[in-house]
N, C-alpha and C positions, 0 to 999 in steps of 0.2 A: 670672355664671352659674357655677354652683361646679364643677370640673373635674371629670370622669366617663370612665371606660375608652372609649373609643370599639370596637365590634369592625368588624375591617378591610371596608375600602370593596366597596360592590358596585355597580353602575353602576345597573343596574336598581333596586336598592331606591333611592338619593338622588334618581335620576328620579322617582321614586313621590314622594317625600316631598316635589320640588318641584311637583307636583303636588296632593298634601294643603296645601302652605304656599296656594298660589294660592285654590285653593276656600277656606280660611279669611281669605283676605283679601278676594275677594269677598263671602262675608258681611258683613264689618267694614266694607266699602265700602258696602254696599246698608242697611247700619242710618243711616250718616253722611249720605247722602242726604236721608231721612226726617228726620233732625234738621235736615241743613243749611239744608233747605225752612222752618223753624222758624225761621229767621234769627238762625243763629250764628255770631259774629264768625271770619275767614278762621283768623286771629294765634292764638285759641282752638282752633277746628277743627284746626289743627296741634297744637298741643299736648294735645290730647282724643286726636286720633286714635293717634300713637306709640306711649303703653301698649297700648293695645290691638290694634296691629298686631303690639307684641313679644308678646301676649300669644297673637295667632295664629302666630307664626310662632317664637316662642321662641330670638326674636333679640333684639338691639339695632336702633331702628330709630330713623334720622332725616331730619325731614325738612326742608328749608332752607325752603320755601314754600307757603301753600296758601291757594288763589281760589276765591271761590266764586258762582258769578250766579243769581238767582233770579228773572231774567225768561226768559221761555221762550225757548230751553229751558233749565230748573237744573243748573247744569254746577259739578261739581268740580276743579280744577285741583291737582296733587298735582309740586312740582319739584325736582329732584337728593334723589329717592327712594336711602337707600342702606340696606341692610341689612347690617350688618355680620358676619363670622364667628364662630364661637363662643369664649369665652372660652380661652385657648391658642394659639390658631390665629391666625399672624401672617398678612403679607402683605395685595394689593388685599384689596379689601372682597366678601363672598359676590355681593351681585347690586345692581345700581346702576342708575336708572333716568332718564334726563335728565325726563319728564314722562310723569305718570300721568296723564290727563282721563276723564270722566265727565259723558256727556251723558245729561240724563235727559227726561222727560217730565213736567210739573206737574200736567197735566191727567189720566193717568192715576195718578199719586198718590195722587188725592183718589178717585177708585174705589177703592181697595188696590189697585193695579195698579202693579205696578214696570216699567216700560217705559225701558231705556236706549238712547237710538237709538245711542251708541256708548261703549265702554273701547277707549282708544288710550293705548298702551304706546310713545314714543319713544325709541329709542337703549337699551333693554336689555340689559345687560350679564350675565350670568350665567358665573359664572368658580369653577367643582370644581376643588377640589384636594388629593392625598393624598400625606403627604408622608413621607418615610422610615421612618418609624415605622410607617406605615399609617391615621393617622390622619387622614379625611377632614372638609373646612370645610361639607359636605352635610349629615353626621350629623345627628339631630336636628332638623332643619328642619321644622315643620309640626307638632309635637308639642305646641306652647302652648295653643291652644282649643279648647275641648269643644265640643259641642255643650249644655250647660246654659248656657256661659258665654254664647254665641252670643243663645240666649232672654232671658237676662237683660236685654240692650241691645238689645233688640228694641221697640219700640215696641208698645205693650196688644194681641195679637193675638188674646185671648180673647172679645172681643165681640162678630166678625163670621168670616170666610170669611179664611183665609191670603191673604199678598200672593200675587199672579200676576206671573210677572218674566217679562219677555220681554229680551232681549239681543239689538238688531238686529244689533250688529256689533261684534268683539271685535279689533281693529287690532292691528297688533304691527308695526313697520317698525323697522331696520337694526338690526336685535338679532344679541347673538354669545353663543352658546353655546361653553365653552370645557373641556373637561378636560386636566388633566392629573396624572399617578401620578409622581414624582419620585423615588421608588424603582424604579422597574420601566424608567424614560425613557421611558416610552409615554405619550401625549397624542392628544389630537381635536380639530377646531374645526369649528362649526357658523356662520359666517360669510358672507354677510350674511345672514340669517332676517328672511322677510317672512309673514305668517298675517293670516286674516282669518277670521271664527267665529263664527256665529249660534246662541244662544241661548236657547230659550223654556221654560217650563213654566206648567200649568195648575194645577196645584194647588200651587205649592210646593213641592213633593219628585220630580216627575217632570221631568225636561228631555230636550227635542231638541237634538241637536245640528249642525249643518252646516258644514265647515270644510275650509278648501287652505290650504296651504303650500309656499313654494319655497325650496330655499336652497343651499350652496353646502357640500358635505362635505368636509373632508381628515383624516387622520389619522396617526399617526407609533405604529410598532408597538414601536418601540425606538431606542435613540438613532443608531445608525449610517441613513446617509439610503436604505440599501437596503429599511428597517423600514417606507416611506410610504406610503402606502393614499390614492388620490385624488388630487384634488381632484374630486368628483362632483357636477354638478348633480342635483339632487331633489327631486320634485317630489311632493305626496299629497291629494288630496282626497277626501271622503267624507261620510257622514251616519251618527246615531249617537243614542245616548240615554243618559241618567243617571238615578238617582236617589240616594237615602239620601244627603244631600248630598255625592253625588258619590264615593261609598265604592262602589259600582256602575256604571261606564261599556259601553257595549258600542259599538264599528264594526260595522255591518252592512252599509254598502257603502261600500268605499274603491277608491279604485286610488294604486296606488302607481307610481312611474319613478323609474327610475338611469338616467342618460342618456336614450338611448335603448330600455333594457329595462323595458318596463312590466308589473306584477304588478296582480292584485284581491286586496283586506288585508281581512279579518272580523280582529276583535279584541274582547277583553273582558278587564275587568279587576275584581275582589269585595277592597275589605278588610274590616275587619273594625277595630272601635274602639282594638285595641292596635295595629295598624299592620301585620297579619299578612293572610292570603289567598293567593287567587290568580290566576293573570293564564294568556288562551290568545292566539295569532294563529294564522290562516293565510293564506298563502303562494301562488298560484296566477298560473302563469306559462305561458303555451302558444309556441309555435313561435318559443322564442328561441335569439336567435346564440351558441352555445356557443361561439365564440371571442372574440365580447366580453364575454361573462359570465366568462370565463378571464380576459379582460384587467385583469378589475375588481381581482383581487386582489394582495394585496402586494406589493410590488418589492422582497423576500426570496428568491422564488421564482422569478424568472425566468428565473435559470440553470440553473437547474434543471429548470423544466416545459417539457414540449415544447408545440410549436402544435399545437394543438384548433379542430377546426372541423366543422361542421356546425349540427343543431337539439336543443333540447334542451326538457321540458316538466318544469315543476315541478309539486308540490300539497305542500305542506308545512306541517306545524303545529309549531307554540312554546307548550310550557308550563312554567309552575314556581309556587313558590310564594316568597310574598313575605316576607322577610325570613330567611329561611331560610338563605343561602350555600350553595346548591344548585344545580349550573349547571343552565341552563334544559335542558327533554327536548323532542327533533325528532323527528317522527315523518312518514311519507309516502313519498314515491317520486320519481324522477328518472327521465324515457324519455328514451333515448338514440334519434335518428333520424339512421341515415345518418352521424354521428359519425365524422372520422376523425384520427388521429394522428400528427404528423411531427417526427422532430427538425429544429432551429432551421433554416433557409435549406434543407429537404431536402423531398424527395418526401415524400408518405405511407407511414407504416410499417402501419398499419393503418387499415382504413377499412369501411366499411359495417358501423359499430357497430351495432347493435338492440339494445335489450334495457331491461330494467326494474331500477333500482336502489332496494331496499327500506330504509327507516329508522325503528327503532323505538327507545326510551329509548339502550340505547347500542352498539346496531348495524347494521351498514349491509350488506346483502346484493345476492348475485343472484342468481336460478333460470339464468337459461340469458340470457348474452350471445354472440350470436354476431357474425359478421364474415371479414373477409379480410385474414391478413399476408401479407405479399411474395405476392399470385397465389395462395396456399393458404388452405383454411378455416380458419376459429380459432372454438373453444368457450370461453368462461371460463364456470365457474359459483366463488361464494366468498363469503363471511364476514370483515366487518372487525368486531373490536370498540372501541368505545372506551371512555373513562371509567377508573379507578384500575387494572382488570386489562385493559390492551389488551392484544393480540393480531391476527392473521391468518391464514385458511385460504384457500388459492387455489386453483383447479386450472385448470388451460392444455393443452388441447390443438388442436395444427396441427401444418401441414404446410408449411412456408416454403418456396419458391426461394428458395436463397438466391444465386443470378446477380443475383436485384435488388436484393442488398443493398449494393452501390456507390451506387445511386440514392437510399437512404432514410437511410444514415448516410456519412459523411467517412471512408472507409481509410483507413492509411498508403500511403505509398508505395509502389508496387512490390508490393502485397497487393491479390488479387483471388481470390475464392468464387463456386462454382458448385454445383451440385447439389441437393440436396433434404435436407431434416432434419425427419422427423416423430419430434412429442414430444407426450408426456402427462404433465405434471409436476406435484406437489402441493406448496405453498410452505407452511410453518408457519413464523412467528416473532410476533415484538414490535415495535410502531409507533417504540419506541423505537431499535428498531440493524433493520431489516429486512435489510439486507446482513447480516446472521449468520441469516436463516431459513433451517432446515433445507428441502431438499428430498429429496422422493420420487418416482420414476416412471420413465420411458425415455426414451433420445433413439436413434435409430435413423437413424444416415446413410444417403443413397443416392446413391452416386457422388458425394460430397463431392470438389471437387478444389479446391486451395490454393496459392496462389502468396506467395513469403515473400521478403522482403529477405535477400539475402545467403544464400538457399539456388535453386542453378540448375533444381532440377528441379521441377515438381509434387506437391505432398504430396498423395496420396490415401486418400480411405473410402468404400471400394469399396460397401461393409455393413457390418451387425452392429447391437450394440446395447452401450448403455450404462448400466447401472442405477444409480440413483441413488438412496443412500438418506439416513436420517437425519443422517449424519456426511458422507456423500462419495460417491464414485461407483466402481463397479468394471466391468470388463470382460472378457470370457473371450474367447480366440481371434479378438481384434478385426484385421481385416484392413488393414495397411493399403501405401501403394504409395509408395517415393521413387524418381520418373521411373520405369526401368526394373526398378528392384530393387523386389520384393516382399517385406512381411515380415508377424509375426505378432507381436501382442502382448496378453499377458493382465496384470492387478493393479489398483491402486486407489489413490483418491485421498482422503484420509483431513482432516477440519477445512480445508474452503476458504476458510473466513470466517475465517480465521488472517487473510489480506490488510488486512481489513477494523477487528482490532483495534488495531492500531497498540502492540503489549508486544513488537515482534520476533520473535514465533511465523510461521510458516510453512507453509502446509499439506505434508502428506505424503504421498510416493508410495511403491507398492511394485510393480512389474513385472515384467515380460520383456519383452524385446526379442531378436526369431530373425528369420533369413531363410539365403537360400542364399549371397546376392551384398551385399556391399555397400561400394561406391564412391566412396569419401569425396570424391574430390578432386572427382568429377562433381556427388554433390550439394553439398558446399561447398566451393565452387571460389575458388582466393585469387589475386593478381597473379602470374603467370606467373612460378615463379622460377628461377635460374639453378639447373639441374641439377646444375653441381657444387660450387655452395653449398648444403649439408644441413644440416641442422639441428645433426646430431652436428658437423659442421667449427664451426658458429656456437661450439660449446659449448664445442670444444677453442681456437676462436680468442679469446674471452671469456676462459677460464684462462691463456692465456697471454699478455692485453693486445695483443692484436693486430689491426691491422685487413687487409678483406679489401677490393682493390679501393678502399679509400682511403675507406671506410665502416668504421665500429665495428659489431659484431655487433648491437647495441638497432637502432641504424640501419637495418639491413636488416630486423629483423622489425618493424622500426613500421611502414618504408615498405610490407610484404606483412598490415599488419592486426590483426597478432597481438598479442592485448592477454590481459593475466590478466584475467577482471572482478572488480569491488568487490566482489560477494554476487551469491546466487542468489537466486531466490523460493519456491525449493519444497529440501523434506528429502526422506532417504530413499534408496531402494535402486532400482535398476534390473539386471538380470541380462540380459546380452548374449551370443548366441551368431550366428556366421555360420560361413557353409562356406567364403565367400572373402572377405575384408576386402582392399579396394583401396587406397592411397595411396603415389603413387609418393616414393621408390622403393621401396616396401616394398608383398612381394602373400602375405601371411598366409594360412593353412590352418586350417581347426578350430579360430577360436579362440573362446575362452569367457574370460568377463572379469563383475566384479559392479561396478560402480562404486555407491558411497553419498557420498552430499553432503548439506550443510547451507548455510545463508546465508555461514559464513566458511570451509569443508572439504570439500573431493575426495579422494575416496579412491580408486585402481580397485586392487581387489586380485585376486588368484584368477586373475590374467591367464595365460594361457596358449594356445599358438597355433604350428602346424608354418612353420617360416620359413626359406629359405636350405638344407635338405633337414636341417635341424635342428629341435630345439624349444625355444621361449623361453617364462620364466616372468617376472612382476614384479609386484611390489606397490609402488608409489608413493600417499604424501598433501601433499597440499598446502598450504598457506592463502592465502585470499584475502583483497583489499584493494588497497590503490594500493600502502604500503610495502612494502617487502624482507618476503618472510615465508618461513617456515620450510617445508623438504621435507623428507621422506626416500624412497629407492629400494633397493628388494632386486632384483636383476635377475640372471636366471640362461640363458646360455643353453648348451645341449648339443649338441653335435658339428654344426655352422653350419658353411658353410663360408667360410672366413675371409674371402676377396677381397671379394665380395659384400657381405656383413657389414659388413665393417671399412670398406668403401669407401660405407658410407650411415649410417656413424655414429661415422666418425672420420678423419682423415686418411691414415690406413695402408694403405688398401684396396689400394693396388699395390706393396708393402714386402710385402706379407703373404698365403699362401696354403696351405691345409691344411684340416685341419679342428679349429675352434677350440672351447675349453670356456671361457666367462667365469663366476666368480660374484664379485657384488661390494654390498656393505653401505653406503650412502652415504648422509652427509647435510648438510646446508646452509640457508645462504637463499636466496634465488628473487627475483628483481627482477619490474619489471612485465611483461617479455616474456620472461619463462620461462628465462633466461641465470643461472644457479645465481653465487655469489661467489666466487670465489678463495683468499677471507679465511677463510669460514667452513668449504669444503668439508673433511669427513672421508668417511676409511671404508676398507673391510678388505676382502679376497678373495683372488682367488686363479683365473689361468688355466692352459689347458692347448692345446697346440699338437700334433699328432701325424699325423705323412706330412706336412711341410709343408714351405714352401719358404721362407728367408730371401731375397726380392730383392734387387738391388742397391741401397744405397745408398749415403751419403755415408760411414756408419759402418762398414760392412765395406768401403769403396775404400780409408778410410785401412787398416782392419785387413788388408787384402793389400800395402799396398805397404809398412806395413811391415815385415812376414816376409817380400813379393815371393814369397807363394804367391797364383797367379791361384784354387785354390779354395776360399779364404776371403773374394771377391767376392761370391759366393750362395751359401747354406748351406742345403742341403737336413738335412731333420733329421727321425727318426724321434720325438720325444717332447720336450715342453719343457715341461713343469710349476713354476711357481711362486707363493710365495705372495707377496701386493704390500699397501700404506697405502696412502692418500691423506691426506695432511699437509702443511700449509703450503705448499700449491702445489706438491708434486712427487707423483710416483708414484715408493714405495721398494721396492724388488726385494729379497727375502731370498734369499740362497742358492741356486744349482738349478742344475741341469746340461742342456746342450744335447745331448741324447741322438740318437748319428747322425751330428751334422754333423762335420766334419772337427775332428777337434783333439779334440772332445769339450767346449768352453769352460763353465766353471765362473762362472755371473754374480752378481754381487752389486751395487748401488746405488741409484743416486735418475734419476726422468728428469725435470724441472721441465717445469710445466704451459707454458712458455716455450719449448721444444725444449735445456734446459741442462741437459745430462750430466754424473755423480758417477757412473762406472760402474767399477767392480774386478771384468776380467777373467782367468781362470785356461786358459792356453790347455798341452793337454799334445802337443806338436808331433813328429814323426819327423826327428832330426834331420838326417839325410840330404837332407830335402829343404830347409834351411835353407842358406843358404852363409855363407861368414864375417859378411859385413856384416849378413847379417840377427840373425845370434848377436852379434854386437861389439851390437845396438841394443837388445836382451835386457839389457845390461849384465852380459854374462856377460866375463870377462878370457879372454885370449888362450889360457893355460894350459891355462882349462877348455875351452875351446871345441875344442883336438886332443884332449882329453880325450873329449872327446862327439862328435867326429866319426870318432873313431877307435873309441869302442866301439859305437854305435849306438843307443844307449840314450832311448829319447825325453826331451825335455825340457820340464820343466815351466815356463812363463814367467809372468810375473805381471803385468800391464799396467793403466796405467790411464786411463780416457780422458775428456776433460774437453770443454771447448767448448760448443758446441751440435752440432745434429742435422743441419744445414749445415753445421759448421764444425768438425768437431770433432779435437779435439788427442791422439793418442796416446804415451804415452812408458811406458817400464818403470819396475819398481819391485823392484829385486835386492834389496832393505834387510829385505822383506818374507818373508824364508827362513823357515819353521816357522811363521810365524803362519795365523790363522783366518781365512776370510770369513765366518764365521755372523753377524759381529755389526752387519751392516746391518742387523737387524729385533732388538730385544730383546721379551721377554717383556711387560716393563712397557709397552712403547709402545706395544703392538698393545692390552694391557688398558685404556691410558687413551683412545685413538682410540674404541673399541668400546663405552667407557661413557659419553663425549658424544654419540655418537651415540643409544644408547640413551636420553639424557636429552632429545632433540630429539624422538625420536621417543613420549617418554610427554609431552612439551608438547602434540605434537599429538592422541593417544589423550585427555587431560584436555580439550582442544577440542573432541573430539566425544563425550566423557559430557556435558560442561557442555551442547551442544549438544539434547540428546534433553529437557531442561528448557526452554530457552528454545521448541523447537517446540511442547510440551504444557505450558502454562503451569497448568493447573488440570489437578486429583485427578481425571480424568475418564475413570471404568474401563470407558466405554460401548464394546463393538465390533459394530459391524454386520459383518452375516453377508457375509463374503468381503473384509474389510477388514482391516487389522492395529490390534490392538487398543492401549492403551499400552505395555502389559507386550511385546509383541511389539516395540516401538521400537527397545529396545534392540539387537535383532537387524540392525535396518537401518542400525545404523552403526558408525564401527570399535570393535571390540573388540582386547583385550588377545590379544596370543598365548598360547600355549598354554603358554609357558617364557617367562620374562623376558626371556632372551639367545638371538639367535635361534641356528643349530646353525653351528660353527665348520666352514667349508667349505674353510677352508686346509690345501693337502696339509700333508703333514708335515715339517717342517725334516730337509733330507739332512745325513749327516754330514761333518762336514768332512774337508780335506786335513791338519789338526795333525802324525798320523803318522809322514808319510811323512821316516825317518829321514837319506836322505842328502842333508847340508848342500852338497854341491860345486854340486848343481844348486836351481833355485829349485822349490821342491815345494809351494809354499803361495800363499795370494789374504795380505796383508795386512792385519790386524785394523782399518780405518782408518773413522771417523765417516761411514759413509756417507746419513745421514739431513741432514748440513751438512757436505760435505767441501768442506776448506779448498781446490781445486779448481773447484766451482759458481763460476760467475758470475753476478756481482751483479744482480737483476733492470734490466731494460733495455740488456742488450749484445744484440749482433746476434741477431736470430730470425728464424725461417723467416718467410714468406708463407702466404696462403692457396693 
């Protein structure tokens, strides 16, 4: 057979066509009769019969044997019937048949009367197959005889009345039906297939038909074994008629059974001599178990579909046309009775379905389904379409309790809902991603109350409304309650189905967030922690490698929870204001803050808030992830008063009292509990100290005992302004004068984040109240010391003091006459500090330009009304400042001592490397405790 395009398989048309093959074989059959009756040799009759089987069936056809008895009754014997596949087409053979028989009637013969008391088919094999290409061993099947070829081998029918056939019984036992598609992995098996089939026609062209079958169904939808459809008993009987041999079929009354769901089948089928037509069924099913009719289908699905239960009634038609590749058109309705709906092991989520589901060519609707979710009414009316432009229009409105929604799905933990949410929402998308259909409509809390992990109070929605539109949803003056604190929040939620894409876009928010009160620690309440371990101590004991209590600073914030996270799920801006912000030890006034995040960037900038009877400002950004990632902090705060302050975010707090001014420029990397590095830390500023008191410490006990003046113990001081680094672990003091305290002290050096001092003091002393020894340790000579006790003249001493903040070593430096202390801060090193820093913090500004792409993946300039549109993105996260370099807040470097001309006394600080004075001790000598 000369090779030929085949075009790709359709299930329905090779069904047909084994259908046309069969009817031309029974012709072929019912001429061989007529001759066999003739007495013709078996060995012959084999070989007569083949061409002309290939000729109906436009196969190859062989046959191993054939019997023939011509005492009543005249029976043909037909054994290991094989018809092979079409040229091409390897593998088993198309349809193989262990014995074909054929029991006839003699006696109606000789009437013209064809009377077969039986065709009994044993062990039938039938085995479709399409294989990568698309090329099915089906094609062409039944295409070889005409109907002229048919009359030719007809025995003389022109001289009386056509044969009259009658067919008592059409046998078919342990036959298997087999497909399978080898490109797609999908297959069927129709195993073991038992049929029995009556027969008749009066004139030769008109036949009845009557006929059951039972058989055993499975199928496999794809290769993985979740794809498996079955194994189903089914069962079909019915009556029926043919004519035009057999190009005209009709079922007029069938019943059909899947298991136990039985349908009544009407069926018709018209070809047409090139192999074209059309074919209709219908479908009619009443008061069946919609949860076994659910059950029926794929084992793809099951994770997915929830349990259905209730009654369901079909009336459903099938039609197409034949040879076409046209998928068949459904038409009808499905009544929903009492239906209701549960996820897997749960209660019902809905129940008392009603309603009428419509289906015409390629959509399926519904006027009005109603029912009840959680205790409240539910309306669906909506519109599916299928076929090349599918789609969805839904619309849902109810009114849920949702108190019963612990019963009908699995919370987490520690999450429990109460109250009421009426919605009317309109769903539009694609069959193909439905989780990205837009919605439209409202949801309107009522006394919504929430119980959350890891938050101690009640999340409340009190009211309000939520509008929902094309893109997202927005909110105006939405009420809502943490425990006792009340707040208010308006903005929107912009591309939700960002979730759903899986490009690392993210939906967006933009807000507010007000209230009067709000209470951090009450509603997120952490493990009880030590009051006089703060967070600022953790930070200053991390800087200086120390532990607290025989714990490392990460130690204590894992043990209390505190974790940076990976990413966020949501971009965007939030604008925060409260009247009072809580968390101890810190109780905030007025403060207003905007924080904007991304999946890997925090930003809260704009911070500002009256604290400690002062006001503080700061802008910190983050990054997130597990590694080390980069921060920056601007943090300014104005005339605070120090004790307070100092004592909930640094160790100083009882050292130190006044009223203080910090501003400071920092930046770094950030481990996973928030504990900045060491390594990396820079940045620049500059405090002010003014009416304040130097307490007692380690540093001013040695600096009294060695002048043995008791009021250089505590140094009260009217003004103390200087500018300071942060570099390589120290904090470096330029220049400044202790304005007030006793002596007047001129400071200059490094204090290492370790408690390890590089300090050049300039103290201008009355020397009267000095006695010799405290002058002899000045390293002033004997000479000069009646010299200056004798004229009164203050003196100037030059000191420097090394150790730690524990421990620390004071001795003179007389070598130091006429030099400068300006040069603990040079020019260059505050410029090159300031521009790493700067370059950390455009790493992170390029994190969140890069960022406003990854949330808005597509050119999509749509903004719904009250929502932020793309162009508006860029507003919701960080931008560039206003000047490259933010504004230099360090006072002004004071002049130095160089001057002061008379050499007899020491009138100058020493020019000495205060940034690495050969002094510091090596990291790891003795340092303070927490």
């Amino acid at each position: 057979m000369p090779d030929q395009e085949i075009p790709p398989p359709r299930k329905r048309r090779w069904a047909l066509r084994l259908v046309a093959g069969a009817v031309g074989l029974l012709g072929v059959v019912i001429v061989v009769l007529v001759i066999a009756a003739r007495g013709i040799d078996p060995d012959d009759l084999a070989r007569w019969l083949e061409p002309r089987m290939e000729a109906a069936t436009g196969r190859t056809v062989d046959i191993a044997a054939a019997r023939v008895a011509l005492f009543p009754p005249v029976a043909v014997a037909l054994e290991d019937v094989t018809i092979h596949n079409p040229e091409g087409v390897a593998g088993d053979p198309f349809i193989s048949v262990e014995e074909l028989r054929l029991d006839v009637s003699l006696m109606q013969l000789l009437r013209r009367r064809i009377r077969i008391d039986e065709i009994r088919l044993q062990g039938p094999q039938v085995r479709v197959v399409v294989d990568e290409d698309g090329r099915s061993n089906a094609e062409g099947f039944g295409t070889g005889a005409t109907r002229e070829t048919v009359r030719e081998t007809t025995p003389d029918a022109g001289s009386g009345a056509p044969f009259q056939v009658d067919i008592e019984s059409i046998r078919i036992d342990d036959a298997t039906l087999s497909y399978r598609d080898v490109g797609k992995g999908s297959a069927f098996v129709v195993a073991p297939l038992a049929a029995r089939t009556r027969v008749r026609s009066e004139d030769g062209d008109r036949w009845t038909l009557e006929t059951s079958a039972s058989a055993r169904i499975g199928a496999r939808l794809s290769e993985s074994a979740s794809g498996r459809v079955g194994p189903w008993d089914v069962e079909i009987e019915g009556s029926g008629s043919a004519q035009d041999e057999f190009r005209t079929i009709r079922l007029d009354e069938g019943q059909f059974r899947v298991e136990e769901l039985a349908f009544s089948l009407t069926a018709g089928l018209d070809r047409d001599e090139q192999g074209g037509g059309g074919y209709r069924a219908s479908i009619m099913g009443e008061d069946l178990d919609a949860a076994r009719l659910v059950s029926l289908m794929p084992d793809s699905t099951l994770d997915a579909r929830p349990d259905l239960g209730g009654r369901l009634s079909v009336n459903l038609g099938v039609s197409g046309t034949l040879g076409s590749g046209v998928p068949p058109v459904i038409d009808g309705s499905v009544d929903l009775e009492e239906v209701y709906i549960a996820a897997a092991d749960q209660a019902p989520m809905l129940t008392g379905l009603r309603g009428t589901w419509f289906m015409a060519g390629d959509s399926v609707w519904t006027t009005e389904t109603e029912g009840v979710a959680l205790g409240g009414p539910l309306r669906v009316r909506g519109l599916v379409r299928l076929g090349d432009v599918s789609g969805f229009v839904m619309r849902v409105a109810a009114q849920p309790d949702l108190g019963g929604l612990g019963s009908v799905v699995t919370l987490p933990d520690s999450v429990t809902v109460s109250g009421a949410l009426a919605l009317d929402v309109t769903a539009r998308g694609t069959l193909a991603n439905p989780a990205e259909a837009n919605l439209s409509g409202r949801l309107m809390p009522e006394n919504v109350s929430l119980t959350l992990p890891g938050v101690a109070v009640p999340v409340g929605l009190p009211s309000g409304t939520v509008i929902l539109g094309a893109e997202g949803a927005r909110w105006s003056d939405l009420p809502v309650r943490l425990g006792a604190d009340a707040f208010v929040s308006t903005g929107g939620l912009a591309d939700w189905a960002a979730w759903t894409r899986g490009d690392g876009s993210v939906p967006v928010l933009d807000g507010s967030f007000a209230g009067d009160r709000f209470d951090m620690d009450a509603v997120f309440p952490a493990p009880p922690p030590d009051s006089t371990v703060l967070y600022g101590k953790l930070v200053f004991a991390q800087l200086g490698d120390r532990r607290i209590r025989d714990r490392t600073p990460g130690q204590i914030l894992e043990a209390r929870g505190i974790f940076r996270p990976d990413s966020l799920p949501l971009g965007g801006e939030v604008r925060m204001s409260f009247g009072t912000f809580l968390s101890a030890p810190y109780a905030l006034s007025d403060v207003r803050a905007r924080v904007e995040f991304g999946p890997r960037l925090v930003r809260v900038h704009d911070v500002v808030a009256g604290a400690y009877g002062g006001t503080v400002r700061a802008d910190v950004s983050l990054g997130l992830g597990r590694d080390a990632e980069p921060f920056s902090l601007r943090f300014t705060a104005e005339d605070v008063q120090a004790a307070p302050f100092l004592s909930a975010t640094s160790p100083l707090g009882r050292f130190v009292s006044g009223l203080l001014s910090v501003d400071v420029d920092v930046s770094g990397d950030m481990d996973r509990v928030y504990l900045p590095s060491p390594a990396t830390l820079l940045g620049s500023g500059s405090f002010s100290l003014k009416g304040g008191t130097l307490h007692a410490n380690a540093v001013t006990d040695a600096l009294s005992r060695f002048f043995d003046v008791p009021e250089l113990r505590q140094l009260s001081l009217d003004d103390w302004t200087a500018p300071l680094l942060l570099r390589e672990g120290r904090v470096v003091l330029q220049e400044s004068t202790v304005r007030g305290a006793f002596g007047e002290p001129r400071v200059a050096g490094s204090v290492g984040f370790g408690g390890q001092l590089a300090l050049n003091l300039l103290y201008r002393l009355p020397a009267e109240r000095l006695d010799s020894a405290a002058l002899a340790r000045t390293g002033v000579g004997a000479a000069v010391i009646r010299r200056v006790q004798s004229s009164g003249v203050p003196l100037d001493a030059v000191l420097r003091v090394a150790g730690s903040v524990l421990d620390p070593r004071v001795s003179a430096d007389p070598s130091a006459v006429g030099q400068s202390v300006a040069g603990a801060l040079q020019a260059e090193v505050e410029s090159e500090i300031q521009g790493v820093i700067e370059e950390r913090r455009e790493e992170l500004q390029q994190r969140a330009e890069g960022l406003v792409d990854r949330l808005i993946p597509r050119a999509d300039t749509t903004t719904v009304r009250g929502l932020p549109g793309v162009s508006d993105l860029r507003r919701l996260l960080p931008g560039r400042r206003s000047s490259g370099v933010p504004p230099d807040t360090a006072s002004p470097r004071p002049d130095t001592l160089a001057a002061v001309p008379d050499t007899t006394r020491a009138d100058s600080v020493p020019a000495t490397d205060s940034i690495r004075p050969d002094t510091v001790p090596e990291p790891g000598s003795p340092s303070s405790g927490g």
